[in-house]
C-alpha positions as CSV (number, residue, x, y, z in Angstrom):
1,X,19.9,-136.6,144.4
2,X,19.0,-133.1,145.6
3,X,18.2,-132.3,149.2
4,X,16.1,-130.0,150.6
5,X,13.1,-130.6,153.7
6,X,9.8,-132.3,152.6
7,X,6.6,-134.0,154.0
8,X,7.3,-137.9,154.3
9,X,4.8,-138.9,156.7
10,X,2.6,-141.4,153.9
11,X,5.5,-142.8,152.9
12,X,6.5,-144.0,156.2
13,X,3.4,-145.5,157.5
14,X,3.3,-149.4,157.5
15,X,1.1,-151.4,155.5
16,X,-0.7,-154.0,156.2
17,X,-2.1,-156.4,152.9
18,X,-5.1,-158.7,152.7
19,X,-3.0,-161.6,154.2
20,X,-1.8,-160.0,157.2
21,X,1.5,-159.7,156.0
22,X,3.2,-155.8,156.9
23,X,5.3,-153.6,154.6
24,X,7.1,-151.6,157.2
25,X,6.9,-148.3,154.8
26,X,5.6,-147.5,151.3
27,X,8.4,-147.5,148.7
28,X,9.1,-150.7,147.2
29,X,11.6,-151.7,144.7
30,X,9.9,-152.8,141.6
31,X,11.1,-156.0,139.7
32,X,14.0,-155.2,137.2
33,X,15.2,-158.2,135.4
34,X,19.0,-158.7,136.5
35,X,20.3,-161.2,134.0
36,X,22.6,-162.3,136.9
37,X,21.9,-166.3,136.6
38,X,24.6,-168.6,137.5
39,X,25.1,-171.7,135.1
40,X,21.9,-173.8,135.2
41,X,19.7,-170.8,135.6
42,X,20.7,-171.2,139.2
43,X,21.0,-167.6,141.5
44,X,24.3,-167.7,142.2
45,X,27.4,-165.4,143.6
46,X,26.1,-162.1,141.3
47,X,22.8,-161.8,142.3
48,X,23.2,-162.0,145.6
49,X,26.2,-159.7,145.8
50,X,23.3,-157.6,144.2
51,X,20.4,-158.1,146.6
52,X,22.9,-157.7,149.2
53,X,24.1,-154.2,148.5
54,X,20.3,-153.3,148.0
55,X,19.4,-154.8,151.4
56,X,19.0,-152.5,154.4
57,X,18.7,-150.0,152.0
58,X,14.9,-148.7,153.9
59,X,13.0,-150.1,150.9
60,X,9.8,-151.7,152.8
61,X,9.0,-154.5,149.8
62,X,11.6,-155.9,147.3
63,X,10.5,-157.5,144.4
64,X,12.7,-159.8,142.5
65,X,13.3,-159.4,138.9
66,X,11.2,-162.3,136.6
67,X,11.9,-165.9,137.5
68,X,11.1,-168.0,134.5
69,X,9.4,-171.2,135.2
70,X,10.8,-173.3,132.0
71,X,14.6,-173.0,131.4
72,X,13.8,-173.8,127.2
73,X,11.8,-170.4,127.6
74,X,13.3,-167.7,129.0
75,X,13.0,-164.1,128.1
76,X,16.7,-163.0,128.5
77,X,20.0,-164.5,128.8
78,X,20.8,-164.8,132.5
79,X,17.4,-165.8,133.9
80,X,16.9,-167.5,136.8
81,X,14.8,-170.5,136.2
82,X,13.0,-172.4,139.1
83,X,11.4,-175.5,137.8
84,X,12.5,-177.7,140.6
85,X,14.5,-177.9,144.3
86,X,18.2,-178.3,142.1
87,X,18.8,-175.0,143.1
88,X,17.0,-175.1,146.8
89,X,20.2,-173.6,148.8
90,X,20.8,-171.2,146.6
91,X,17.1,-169.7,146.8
92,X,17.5,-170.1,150.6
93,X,20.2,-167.7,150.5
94,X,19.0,-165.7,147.9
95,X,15.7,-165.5,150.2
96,X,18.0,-164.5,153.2
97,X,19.5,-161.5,151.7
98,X,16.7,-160.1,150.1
99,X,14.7,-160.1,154.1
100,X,17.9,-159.1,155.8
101,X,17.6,-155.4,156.0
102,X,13.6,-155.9,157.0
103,X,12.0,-155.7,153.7
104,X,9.2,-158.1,152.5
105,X,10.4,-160.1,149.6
106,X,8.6,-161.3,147.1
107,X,9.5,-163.4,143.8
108,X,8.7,-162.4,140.1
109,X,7.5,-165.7,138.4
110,X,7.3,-165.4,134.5
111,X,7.0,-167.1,130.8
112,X,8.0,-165.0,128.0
113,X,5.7,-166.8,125.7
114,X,6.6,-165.2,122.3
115,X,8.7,-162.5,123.8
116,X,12.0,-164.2,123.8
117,X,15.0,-163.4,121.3
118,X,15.5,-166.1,118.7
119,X,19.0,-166.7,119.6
120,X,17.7,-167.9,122.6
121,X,14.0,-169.8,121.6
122,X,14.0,-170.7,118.0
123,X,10.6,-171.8,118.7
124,X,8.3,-169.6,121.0
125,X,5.2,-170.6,122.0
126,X,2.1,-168.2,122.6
127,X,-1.7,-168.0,122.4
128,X,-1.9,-167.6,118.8
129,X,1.1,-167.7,115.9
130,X,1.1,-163.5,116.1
131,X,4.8,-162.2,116.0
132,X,5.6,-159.7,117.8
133,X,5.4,-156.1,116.2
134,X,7.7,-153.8,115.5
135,X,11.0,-155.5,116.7
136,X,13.0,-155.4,114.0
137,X,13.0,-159.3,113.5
138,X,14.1,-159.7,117.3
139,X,11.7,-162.5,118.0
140,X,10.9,-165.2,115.6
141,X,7.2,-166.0,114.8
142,X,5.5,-168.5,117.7
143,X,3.5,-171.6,117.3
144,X,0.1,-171.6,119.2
145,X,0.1,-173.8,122.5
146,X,-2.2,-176.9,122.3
147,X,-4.7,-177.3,125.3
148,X,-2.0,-179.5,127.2
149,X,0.9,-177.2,127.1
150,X,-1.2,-174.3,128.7
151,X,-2.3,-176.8,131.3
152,X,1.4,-177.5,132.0
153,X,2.5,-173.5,132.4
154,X,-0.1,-173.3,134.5
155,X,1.4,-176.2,137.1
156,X,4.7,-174.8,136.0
157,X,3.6,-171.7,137.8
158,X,2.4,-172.9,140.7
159,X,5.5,-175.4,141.4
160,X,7.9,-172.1,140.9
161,X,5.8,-170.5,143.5
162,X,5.9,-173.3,145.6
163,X,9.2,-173.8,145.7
164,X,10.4,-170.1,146.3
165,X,7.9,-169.1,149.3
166,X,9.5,-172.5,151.1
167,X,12.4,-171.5,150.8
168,X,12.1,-168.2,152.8
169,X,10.4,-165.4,150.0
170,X,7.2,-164.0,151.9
171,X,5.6,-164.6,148.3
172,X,5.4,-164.1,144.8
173,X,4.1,-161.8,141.9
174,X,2.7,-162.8,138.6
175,X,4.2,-160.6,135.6
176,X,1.3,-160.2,133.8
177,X,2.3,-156.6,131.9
178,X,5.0,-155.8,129.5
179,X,4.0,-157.8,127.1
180,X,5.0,-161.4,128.6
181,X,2.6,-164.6,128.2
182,X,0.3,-163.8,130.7
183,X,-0.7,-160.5,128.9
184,X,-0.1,-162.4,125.9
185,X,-3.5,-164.0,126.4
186,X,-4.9,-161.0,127.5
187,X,-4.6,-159.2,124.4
188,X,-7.1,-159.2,121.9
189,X,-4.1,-158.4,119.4
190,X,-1.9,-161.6,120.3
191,X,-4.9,-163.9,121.3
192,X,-6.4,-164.7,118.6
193,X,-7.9,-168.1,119.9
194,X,-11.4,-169.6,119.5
195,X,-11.5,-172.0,122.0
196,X,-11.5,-171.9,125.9
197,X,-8.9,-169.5,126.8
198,X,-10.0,-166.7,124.2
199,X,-12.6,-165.5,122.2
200,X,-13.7,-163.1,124.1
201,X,-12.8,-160.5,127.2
202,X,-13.4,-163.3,129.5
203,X,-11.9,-166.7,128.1
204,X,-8.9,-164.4,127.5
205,X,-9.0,-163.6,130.8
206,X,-9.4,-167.6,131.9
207,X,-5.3,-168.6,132.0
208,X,-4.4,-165.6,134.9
209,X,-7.4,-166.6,136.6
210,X,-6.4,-170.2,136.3
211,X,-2.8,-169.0,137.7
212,X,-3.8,-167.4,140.6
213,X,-6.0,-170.6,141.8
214,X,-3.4,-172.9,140.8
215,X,-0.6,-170.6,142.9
216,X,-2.8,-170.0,145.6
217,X,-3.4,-174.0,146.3
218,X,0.4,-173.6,146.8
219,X,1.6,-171.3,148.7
220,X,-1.7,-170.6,151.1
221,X,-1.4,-167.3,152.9
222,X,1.6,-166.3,151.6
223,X,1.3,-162.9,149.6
224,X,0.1,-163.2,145.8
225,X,0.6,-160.5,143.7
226,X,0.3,-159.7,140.0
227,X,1.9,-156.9,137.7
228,X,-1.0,-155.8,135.3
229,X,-0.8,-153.4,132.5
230,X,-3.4,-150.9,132.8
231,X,-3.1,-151.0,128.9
232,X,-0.7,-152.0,126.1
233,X,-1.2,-148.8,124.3
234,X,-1.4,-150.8,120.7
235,X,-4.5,-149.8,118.3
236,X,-7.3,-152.6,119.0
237,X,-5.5,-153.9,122.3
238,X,-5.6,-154.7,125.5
239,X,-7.7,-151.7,126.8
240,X,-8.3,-149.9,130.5
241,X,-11.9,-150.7,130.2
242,X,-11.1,-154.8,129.5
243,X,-8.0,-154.5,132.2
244,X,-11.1,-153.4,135.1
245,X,-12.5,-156.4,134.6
246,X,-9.8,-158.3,134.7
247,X,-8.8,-156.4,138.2
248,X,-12.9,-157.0,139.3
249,X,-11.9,-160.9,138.5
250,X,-8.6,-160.9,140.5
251,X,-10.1,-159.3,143.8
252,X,-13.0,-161.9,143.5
253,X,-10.0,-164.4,143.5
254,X,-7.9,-163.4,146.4
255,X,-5.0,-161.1,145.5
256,X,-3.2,-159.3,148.1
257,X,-1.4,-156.4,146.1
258,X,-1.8,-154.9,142.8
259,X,1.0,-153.3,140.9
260,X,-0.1,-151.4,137.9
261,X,2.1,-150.7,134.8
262,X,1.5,-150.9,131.5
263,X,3.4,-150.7,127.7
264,X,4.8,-153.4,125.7
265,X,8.5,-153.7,124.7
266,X,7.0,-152.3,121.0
267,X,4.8,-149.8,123.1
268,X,7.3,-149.1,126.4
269,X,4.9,-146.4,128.0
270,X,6.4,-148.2,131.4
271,X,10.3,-146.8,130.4
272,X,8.9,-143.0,129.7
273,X,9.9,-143.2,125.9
274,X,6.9,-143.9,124.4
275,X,5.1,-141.1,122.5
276,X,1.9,-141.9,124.3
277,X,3.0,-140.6,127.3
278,X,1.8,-137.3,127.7
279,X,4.1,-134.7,128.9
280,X,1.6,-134.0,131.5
281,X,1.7,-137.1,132.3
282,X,5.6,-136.6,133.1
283,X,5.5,-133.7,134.9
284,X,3.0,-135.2,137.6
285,X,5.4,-138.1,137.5
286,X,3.3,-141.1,137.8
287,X,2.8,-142.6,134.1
288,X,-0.3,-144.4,135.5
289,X,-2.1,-142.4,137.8
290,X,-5.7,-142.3,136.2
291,X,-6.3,-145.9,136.0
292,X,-5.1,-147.0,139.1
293,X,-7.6,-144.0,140.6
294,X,-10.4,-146.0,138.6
295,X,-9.6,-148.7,140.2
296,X,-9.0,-147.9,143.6
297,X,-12.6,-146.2,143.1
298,X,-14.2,-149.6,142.2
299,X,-12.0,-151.9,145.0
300,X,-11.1,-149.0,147.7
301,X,-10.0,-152.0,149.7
302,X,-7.9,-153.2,147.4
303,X,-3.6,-152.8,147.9
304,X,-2.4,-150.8,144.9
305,X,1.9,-150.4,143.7
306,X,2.3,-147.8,141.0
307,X,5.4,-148.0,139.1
308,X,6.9,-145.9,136.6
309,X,7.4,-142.1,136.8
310,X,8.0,-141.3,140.4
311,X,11.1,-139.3,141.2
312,X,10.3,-136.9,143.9
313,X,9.2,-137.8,147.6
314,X,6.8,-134.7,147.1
315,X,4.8,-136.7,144.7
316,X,5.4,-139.8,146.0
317,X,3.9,-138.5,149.3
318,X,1.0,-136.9,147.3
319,X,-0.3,-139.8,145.8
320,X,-0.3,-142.0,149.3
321,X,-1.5,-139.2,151.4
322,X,-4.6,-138.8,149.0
323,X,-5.4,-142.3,149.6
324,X,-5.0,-143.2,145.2
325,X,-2.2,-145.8,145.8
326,X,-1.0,-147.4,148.8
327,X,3.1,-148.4,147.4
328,X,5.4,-146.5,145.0
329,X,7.5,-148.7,143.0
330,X,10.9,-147.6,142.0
331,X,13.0,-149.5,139.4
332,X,15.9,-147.4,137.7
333,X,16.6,-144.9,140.4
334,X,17.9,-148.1,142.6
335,X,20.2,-148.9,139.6
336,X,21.8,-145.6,139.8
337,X,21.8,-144.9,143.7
338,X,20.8,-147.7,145.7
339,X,20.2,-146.0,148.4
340,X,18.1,-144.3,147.6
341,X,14.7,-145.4,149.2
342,X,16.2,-145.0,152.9
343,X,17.7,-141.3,151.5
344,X,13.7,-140.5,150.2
345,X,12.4,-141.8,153.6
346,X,14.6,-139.7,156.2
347,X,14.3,-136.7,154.5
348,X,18.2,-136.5,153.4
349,X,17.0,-136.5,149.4
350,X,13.8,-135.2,148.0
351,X,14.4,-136.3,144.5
352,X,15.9,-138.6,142.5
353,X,16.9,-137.9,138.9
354,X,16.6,-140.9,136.5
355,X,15.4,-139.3,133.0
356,X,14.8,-141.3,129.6
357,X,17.1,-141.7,127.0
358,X,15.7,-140.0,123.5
359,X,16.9,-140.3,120.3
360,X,13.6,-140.1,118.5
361,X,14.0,-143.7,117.3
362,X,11.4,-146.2,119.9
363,X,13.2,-149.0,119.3
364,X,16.4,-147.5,120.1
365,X,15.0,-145.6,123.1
366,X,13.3,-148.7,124.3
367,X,17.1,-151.1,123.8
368,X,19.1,-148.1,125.4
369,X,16.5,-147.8,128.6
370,X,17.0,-151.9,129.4
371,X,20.5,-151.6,128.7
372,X,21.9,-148.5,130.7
373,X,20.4,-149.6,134.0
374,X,21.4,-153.9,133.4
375,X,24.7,-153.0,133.3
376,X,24.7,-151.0,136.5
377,X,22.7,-153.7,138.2
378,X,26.0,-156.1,136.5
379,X,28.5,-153.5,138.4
380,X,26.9,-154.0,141.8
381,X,26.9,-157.8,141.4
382,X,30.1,-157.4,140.9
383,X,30.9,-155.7,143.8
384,X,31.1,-152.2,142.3
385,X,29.0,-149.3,142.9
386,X,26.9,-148.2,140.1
387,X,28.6,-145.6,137.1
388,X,25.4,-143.1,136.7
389,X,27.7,-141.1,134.5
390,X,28.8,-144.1,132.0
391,X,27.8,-142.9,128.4
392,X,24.8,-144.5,127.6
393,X,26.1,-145.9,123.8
394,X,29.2,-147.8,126.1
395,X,26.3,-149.4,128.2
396,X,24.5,-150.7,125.2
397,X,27.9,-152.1,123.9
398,X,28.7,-154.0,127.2
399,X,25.7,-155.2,127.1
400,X,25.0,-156.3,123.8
401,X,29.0,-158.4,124.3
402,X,27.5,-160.5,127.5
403,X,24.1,-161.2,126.3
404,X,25.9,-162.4,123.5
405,X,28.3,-164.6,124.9
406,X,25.3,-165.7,127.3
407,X,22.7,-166.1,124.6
408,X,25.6,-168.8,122.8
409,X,25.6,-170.7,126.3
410,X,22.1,-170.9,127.0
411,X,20.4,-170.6,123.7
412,X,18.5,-173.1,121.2
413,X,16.6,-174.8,124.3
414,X,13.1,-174.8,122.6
415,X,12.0,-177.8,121.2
């Protein structure tokens, strides 16, 4: 971090969302997926070493990383899973940490669908039987969900959410970005459906809609969020245009925050790497800044998180003070210093430098941006502070060895 003297005043104003609850300040941590799961998908002794060193840390909103809701489909080895109260102490705790230094805490709830290595699904499940693109083989080809299974994610999602908000987390998010189920359906590319849920713009649009009333029968007034990409930058996709709808849809519906992202893990516009993201773009920092403009001009009342880009509290500051967005969302810079939000907020840093990882190769780019910042997050649940300076290839190494050992303990659960 450098220091030097810099206008903060946006950033430390409270905020108050739709339900009444109150961020205390406007710089969140953004969901990073922690691959921390104790045996049984349970959140044990790791991540909550890991929550712990990040709480107190003057972050006014933490945002777990994705909790799957089906332990025979999970994205990554070393999920949390949360299909039931097995595990209800444990999310107590984990619940109690996250709140302790004041932050609201909310819980990532997630399905892969087809986005799940085979060595962990052998069987994936999406909208349609569309593979994934350009991964090399990563992810085998999914079978199409009948009527009933959809039905049944859909309750899945709404227990998870259940479950987690009574046990202490002020509420949840749905990942609906990156590629996951949710923009799964989205996608004109990967839903290729004819019946109900797609079709067209707004069947497609019919299973987070469908989420958000099941989820909100469940946890009342407790915060609902939802992750959306503002694209998935593919050729005949998910577009910005089709993604305002969807937004118009979700206000009608009662969300209380929007983050907006955007990128697939074939596309990753959300890590930086991907050649769609202008260099313009990455000098004013936020990756996203257009859209969410169009849509705080369509819902000014809406609460808007934008993650991805931000690394100095100039711009940070910039973008709430002009009324755009109302949260920044940092991910890697807390891998890397995670002190950094309460260092950004007092005036003691003004930047934090987190830059991408190039090779030239996207798929290369995309594995070594995941990996670098995992292992980090492994350290700290470890009880060790983070190694910025660790060679980036030794990361990918480390990581590769436990998600292999992890992927042979918790793999071939699809049926």
């Amino acid at each position: 971090m450098t220091t030097t003297t810099t206008d903060v005043s946006a950033l430390t104003k409270p905020l108050t969302l739709p339900n009444g609850t109150v961020l205390p300040n406007r710089i969140a941590k953004a969901a990073l997926s922690e691959c921390l799961s104790s045996p049984g998908f349970a959140p044990g002794p790791e991540i909550k070493a890991l929550y712990r060193r990040w709480a107190g840390n003057g972050e006014g909103l933490t945002i777990t990383g994705n909790v799957m809701v089906d332990e025979r489909h999970i994205g990554e080895p070393g999920n949390v899973v949360v299909e039931d109260e097995r595990h209800f102490d444990d999310l107590v705790e984990w619940a109690s940490i996250v709140k302790s230094g004041g932050a609201v805490g909310l819980v990532q709830i997630n399905h892969p669908g087809r986005q799940t290595p085979r060595t962990l699904v052998s069987k994936p499940v999406a909208p349609s039987a569309v593979p994934v693109p350009g991964m090399a083989g990563s992810f085998a080809t999914p079978r199409a969900l009948t009527n009933d299974e959809i039905e049944d994610i859909i309750r899945r999602f709404a227990t998870t959410a259940r479950i987690v908000t009574k046990a202490g987390f002020d509420g949840v998010q749905i990942h609906g970005a990156h590629g996951y189920l949710v923009s799964q359906f989205l996608s004109p590319l990967s839903n290729q459906r004819t019946d109900e849920w797609g079709g067209t713009p707004e069947k497609r649009r019919r299973f987070v809609l469908e989420l958000v009333r099941a989820m909100r029968s469940e946890i009342g007034d407790k915060v609902l969020s939802i992750k959306l990409n503002s694209a998935d930058f593919q050729r005949g996709g998910f577009s910005e245009d089709e993604s305002l709808e969807v937004v118009d849809a979700l206000v009608a519906a009662g969300i209380d925050l929007l983050e907006v992202s955007g990128g697939t893990y074939s596309s990753a516009a959300m890590l930086g790497v991907d050649p769609g993201v202008r260099e313009s773009t990455r000098k004013r920092e936020a990756y996203f800044l257009d859209y969410a403009l169009r849509v705080r001009a369509a819902h000014p009342d809406l609460p808007l998180m934008l993650t991805g880009g931000f690394r100095s509290t100039e711009a940070m500051n910039e973008a709430v003070a002009s009324g755009g967005i109302d949260v920044i969302g940092l991910g890697r810079p807390l891998t890397l210093d995670p002190d950094v939000p309460g260092a950004l907020l007092d005036g003691s840093a003004t930047r934090t430098d987190v830059k991408p990882h190039h090779t030239g190769i996207r798929l290369v780019d995309s594995l070594t941006e995941l990996t670098y910042y995992t292992v980090n997050m492994w350290r700290m649940g470890s009880g060790k502070e983070p190694k910025p300076t660790r060679n980036a290839a030794v990361s990918v190494a480390i990581y590769m060895y436990r998600h292999g050992v992890d992927a042979v303990r918790q793999g071939g659960r699809s049926k």
